[in-house]
TITOR-12228 format. One line per 4 residues: number of its first residue (from 1); their letters; for each residue x, y, z of C-alpha. Coordinates in steps of 0.25 Angstrom, whole numbers. Layout:
// TITOR-12228
NUM = a = X/Y/Z ~ ...
END
This chain:
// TITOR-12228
1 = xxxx = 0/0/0 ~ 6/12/-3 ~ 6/26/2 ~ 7/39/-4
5 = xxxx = 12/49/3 ~ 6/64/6 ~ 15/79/4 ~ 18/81/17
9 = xxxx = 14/97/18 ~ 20/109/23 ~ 20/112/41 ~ 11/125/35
13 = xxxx = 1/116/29 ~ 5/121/14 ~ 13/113/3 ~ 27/117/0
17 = xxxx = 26/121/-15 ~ 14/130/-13 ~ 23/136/0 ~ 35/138/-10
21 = xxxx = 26/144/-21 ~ 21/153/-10 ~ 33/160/-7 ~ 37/165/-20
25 = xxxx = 23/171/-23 ~ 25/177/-9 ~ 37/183/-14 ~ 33/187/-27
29 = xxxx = 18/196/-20 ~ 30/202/-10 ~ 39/207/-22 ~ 28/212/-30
33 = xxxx = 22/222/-17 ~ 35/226/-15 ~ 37/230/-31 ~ 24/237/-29
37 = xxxx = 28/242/-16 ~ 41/247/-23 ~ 32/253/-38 ~ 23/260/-26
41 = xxxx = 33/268/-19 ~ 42/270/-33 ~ 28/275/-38 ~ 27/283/-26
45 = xxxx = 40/289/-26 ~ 38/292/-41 ~ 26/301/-38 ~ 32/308/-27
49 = xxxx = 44/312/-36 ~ 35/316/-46 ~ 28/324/-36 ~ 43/330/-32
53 = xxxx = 46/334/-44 ~ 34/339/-47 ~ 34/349/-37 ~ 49/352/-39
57 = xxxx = 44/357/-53 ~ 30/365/-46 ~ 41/371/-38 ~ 50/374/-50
61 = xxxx = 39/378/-58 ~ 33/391/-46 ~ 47/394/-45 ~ 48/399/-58
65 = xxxx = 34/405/-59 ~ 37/412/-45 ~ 53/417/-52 ~ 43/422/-66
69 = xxxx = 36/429/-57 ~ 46/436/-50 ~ 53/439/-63 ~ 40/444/-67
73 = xxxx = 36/454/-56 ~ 51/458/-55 ~ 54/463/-69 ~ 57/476/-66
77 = xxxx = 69/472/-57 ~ 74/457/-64 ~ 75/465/-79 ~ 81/476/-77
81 = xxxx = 90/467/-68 ~ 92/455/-80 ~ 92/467/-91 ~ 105/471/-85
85 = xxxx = 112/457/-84 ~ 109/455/-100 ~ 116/470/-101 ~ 127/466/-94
89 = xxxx = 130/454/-98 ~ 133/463/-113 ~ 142/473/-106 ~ 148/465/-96
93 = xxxx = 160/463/-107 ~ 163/477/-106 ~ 161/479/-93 ~ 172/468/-92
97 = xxxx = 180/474/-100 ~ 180/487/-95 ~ 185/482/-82 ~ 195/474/-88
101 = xxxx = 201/487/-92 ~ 204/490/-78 ~ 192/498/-75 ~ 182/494/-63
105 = xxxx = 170/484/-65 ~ 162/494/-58 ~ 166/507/-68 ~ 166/498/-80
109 = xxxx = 152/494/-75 ~ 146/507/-73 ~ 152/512/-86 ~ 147/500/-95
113 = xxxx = 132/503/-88 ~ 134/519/-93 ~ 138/517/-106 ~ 126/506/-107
117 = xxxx = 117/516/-103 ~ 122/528/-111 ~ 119/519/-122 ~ 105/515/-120
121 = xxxx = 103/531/-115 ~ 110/534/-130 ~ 99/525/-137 ~ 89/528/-131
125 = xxxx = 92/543/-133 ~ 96/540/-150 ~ 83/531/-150 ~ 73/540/-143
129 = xxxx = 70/549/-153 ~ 67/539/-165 ~ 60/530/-156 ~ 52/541/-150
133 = xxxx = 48/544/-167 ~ 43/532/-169 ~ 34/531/-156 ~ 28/543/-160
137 = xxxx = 25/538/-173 ~ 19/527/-170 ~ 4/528/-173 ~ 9/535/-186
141 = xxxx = 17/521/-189 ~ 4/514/-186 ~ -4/524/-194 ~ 7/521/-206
145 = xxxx = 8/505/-204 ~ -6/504/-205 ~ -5/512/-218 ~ 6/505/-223
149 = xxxx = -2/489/-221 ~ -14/495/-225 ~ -14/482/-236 ~ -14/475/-223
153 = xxxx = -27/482/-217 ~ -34/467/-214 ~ -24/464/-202 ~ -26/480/-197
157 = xxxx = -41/479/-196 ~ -39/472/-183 ~ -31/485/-179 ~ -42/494/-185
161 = xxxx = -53/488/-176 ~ -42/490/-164 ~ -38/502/-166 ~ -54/507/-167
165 = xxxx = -58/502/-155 ~ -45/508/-147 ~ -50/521/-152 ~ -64/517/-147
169 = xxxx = -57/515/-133 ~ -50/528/-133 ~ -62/537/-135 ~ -60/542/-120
173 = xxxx = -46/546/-124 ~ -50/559/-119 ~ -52/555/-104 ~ -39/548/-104
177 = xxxx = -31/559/-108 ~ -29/566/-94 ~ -27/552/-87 ~ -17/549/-96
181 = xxxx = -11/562/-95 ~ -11/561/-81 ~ -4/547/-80 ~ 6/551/-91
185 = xxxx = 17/553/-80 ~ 13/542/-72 ~ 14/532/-83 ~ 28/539/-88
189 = xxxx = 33/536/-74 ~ 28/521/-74 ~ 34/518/-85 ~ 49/527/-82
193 = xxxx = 49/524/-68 ~ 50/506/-70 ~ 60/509/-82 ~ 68/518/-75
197 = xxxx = 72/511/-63 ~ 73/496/-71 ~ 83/504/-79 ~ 91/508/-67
201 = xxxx = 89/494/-62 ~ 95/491/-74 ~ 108/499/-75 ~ 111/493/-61
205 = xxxx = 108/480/-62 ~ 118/481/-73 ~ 130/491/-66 ~ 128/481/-54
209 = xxxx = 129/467/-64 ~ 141/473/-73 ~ 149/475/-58 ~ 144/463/-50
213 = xxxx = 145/452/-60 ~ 154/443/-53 ~ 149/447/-39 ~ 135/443/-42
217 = xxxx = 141/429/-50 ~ 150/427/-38 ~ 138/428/-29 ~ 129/420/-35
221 = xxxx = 140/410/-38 ~ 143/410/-21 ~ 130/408/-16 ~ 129/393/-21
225 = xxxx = 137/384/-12 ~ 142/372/-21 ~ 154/376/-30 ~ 150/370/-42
229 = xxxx = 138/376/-42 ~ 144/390/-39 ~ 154/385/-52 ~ 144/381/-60
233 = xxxx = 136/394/-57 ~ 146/403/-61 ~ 150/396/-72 ~ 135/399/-76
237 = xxxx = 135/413/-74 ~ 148/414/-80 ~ 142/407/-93 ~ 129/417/-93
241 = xxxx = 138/429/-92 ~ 147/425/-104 ~ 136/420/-112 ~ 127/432/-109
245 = xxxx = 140/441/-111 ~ 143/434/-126 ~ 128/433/-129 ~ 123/447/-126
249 = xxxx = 136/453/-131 ~ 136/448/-144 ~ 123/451/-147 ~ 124/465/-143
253 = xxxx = 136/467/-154 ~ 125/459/-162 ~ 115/468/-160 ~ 122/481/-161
257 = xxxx = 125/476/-175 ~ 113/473/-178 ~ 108/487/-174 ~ 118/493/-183
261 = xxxx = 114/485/-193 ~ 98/488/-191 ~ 101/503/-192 ~ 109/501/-203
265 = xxxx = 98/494/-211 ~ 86/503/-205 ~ 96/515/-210 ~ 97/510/-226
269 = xxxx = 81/506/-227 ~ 79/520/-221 ~ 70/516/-209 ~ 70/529/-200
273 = xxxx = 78/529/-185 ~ 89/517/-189 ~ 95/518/-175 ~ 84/514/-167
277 = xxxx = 81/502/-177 ~ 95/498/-174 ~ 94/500/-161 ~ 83/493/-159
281 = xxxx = 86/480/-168 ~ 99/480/-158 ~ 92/480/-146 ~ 80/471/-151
285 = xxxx = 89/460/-156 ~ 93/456/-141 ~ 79/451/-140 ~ 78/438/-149
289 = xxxx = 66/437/-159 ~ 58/448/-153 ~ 69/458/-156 ~ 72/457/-172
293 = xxxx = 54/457/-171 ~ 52/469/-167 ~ 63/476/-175 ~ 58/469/-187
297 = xxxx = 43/474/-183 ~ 49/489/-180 ~ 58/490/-195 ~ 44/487/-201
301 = xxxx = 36/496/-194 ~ 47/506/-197 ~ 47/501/-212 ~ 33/505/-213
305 = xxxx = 33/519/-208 ~ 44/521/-216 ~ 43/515/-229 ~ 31/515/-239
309 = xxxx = 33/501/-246 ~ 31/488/-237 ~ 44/484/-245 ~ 55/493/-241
313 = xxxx = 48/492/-226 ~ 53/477/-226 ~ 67/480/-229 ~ 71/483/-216
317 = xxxx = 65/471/-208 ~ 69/460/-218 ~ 82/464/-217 ~ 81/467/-203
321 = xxxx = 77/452/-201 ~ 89/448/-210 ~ 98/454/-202 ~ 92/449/-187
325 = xxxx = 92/435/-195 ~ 105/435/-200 ~ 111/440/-185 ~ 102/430/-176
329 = xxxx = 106/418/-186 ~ 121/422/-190 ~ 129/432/-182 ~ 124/430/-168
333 = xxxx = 125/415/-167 ~ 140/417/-173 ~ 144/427/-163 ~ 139/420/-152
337 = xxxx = 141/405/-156 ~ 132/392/-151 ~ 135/394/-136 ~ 126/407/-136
341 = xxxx = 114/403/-144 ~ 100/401/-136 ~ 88/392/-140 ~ 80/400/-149
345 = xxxx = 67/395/-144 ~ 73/396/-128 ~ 74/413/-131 ~ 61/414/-138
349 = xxxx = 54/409/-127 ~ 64/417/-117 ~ 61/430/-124 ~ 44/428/-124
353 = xxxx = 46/423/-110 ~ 54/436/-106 ~ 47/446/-113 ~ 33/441/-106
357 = xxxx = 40/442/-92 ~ 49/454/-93 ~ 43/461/-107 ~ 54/467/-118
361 = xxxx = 65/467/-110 ~ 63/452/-105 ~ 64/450/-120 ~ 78/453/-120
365 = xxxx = 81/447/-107 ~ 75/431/-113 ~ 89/428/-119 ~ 99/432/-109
369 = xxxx = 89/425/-98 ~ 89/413/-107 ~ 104/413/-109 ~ 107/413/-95
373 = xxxx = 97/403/-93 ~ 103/394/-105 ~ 116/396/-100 ~ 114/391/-86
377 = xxxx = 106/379/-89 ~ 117/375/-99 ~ 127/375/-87 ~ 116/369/-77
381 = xxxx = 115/358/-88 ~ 128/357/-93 ~ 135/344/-98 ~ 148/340/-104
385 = xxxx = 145/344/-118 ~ 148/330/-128 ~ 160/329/-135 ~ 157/329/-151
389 = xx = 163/329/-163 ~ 165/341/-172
END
């Protein structure tokens, strides 16, 4: 008779293969609570970073609105202030030069800062009269425009219909006459008084910048604590002053020439007052885009009035626009060289952005701003540059 014998099972009443099975599914629920344990706080982590940087950016983001603002409410003191750091950065070569001749940096100062004003005093006193002329005329060279586009009345109708109802509106001309009369010295003062003493402003900020150069550099440069830094932040400074110095200077002998130049051609066309035209197209043409406009705009307007033919009054600003092309695409980039040249889209957007904060002469503040700006983010930035082959 034979016997067949039974599993003997385990002392906790399970069989050993299901116990052995057990233990690696155990295993296996344990590793995957802690992989979710370890996504949930990765996840958690994440979004708390993102979170960080998010406010890191709000923070960033009122900081600046809070620095426009300020910019914006305190034009009367940071423009004449920056106006005279773009000046000075043009004389600062003579001023340097002057003192290399043994004379003082407080004398060589003072007498750069005179002879810059007996200049802007001399053309303002050459360029009052003519310009006083054509202010005067100006409801006769509207009178004598409209005339002259009278094959282009369609467009001028609009002008027609505003310029009735104006008249409309100042029927009660003769009840404003003693107000206005009354508030004429007011308003003369209100507008002197602001010019005045930014123009002051202006002179001192420029003495006190042409003396204290290396004072003021020195002490921003001491007042950080690391020595790196402090080299890296004069070599910055020392970067904007050279490239401001080469930039501004050469287009200043560029625009001297170009102002010659414009009264030279204004003179042979026979357009009236070729001095201020010059002077103008000069001073104008540190302001990019916006400048060589409005000089083309005034040549036409002047071409009307003065000629009879729509023909001879084209002469002038074609070849105006010739010239400007010619010196923006061809003499300027070969005096100053790749180093110097800004992103053309970088300084369209600097001069808007200027001219809607700081008005005309923001306009020609955008590109020394943007320079110093350019200038100082490519040393923040600054990497070995790569060798490469000719």
């Amino acid at each position: 008779m034979s016997h067949t014998s039974k599993p003997v099972a385990s002392k906790e009443g399970a069989p050993p293969a299901k116990a052995k099975r057990a233990e690696p599914e155990a295993a296996s629920h344990a590793g995957n609570a802690g992989a979710r344990g370890e996504q949930r706080l990765g996840a958690a982590a994440a979004q708390v970073d993102a979170w960080s940087r998010a406010s890191q950016v709000a923070v960033i983001g009122l900081f600046v609105i809070a620095l426009l603002w300020c910019c914006y409410v305190a034009q009367p003191v940071i423009v004449p202030v920056l106006l005279a750091w773009a000046i000075a950065t043009i004389v600062l070569p003579i001023v340097r030069w002057i003192h290399e001749r043994g004379v003082p940096r407080v004398l060589a100062a003072i007498l750069v800062t005179l002879l810059l004003f007996l200049i802007i005093v001399s053309l303002l006193g050459l360029l009052s009269t003519p310009v006083a002329y054509w202010l005067g005329r100006a409801t006769e060279i509207g009178t004598l425009i409209k005339q002259k586009l009278q094959t282009m009345g369609q467009p001028l109708a609009l002008l027609d219909e505003l310029k009735k109802t104006l008249n409309a509106i100042g029927s009660g001309e003769s009840t404003l006459r003693v107000e206005q009369q009354s508030t004429l010295v007011g308003t003369i003062f209100s507008i002197l008084t602001p010019a005045v003493s930014q123009f002051i402003l202006f002179l001192g900020a420029l003495v006190f910048y042409l003396i204290y150069q290396k004072r003021l550099r020195s002490t921003v440069v001491y007042l950080l604590s690391n020595r790196e830094t402090r080299l890296a932040t004069l070599r910055t400074l020392n970067d904007i002053d050279e490239n401001m110095t080469t930039y501004f200077g050469t287009f200043t002998i560029v625009n001297i020439c170009l102002g010659l130049v414009t009264v030279a051609l204004t003179w042979l066309v026979g357009l009236p007052n070729p001095l201020l035209w010059g002077v103008l197209a000069a001073l104008l043409n540190y302001i990019p885009y916006i400048g060589p406009a409005i000089v083309v705009a005034t040549l036409a307007v002047v071409g009307l009035v003065t000629y009879p033919t729509l023909g001879e009054v084209a002469v002038a600003p074609l070849i105006y626009i010739a010239m400007v092309t010619i010196e923006g695409q061809f003499i300027t980039p070969a005096f100053m060289g790749r180093r110097l040249e800004l992103n053309p889209f970088a300084v369209f957007l600097a001069i808007a952005f200027c001219t809607w904060l700081w008005g005309p002469i923001g306009a020609f503040l955008a590109v020394p701003l943007l320079m110093a700006l350019t200038v100082t983010l490519s040393n923040v930035v600054a990497e070995e540059p790569p060798d490469l082959p000719d």
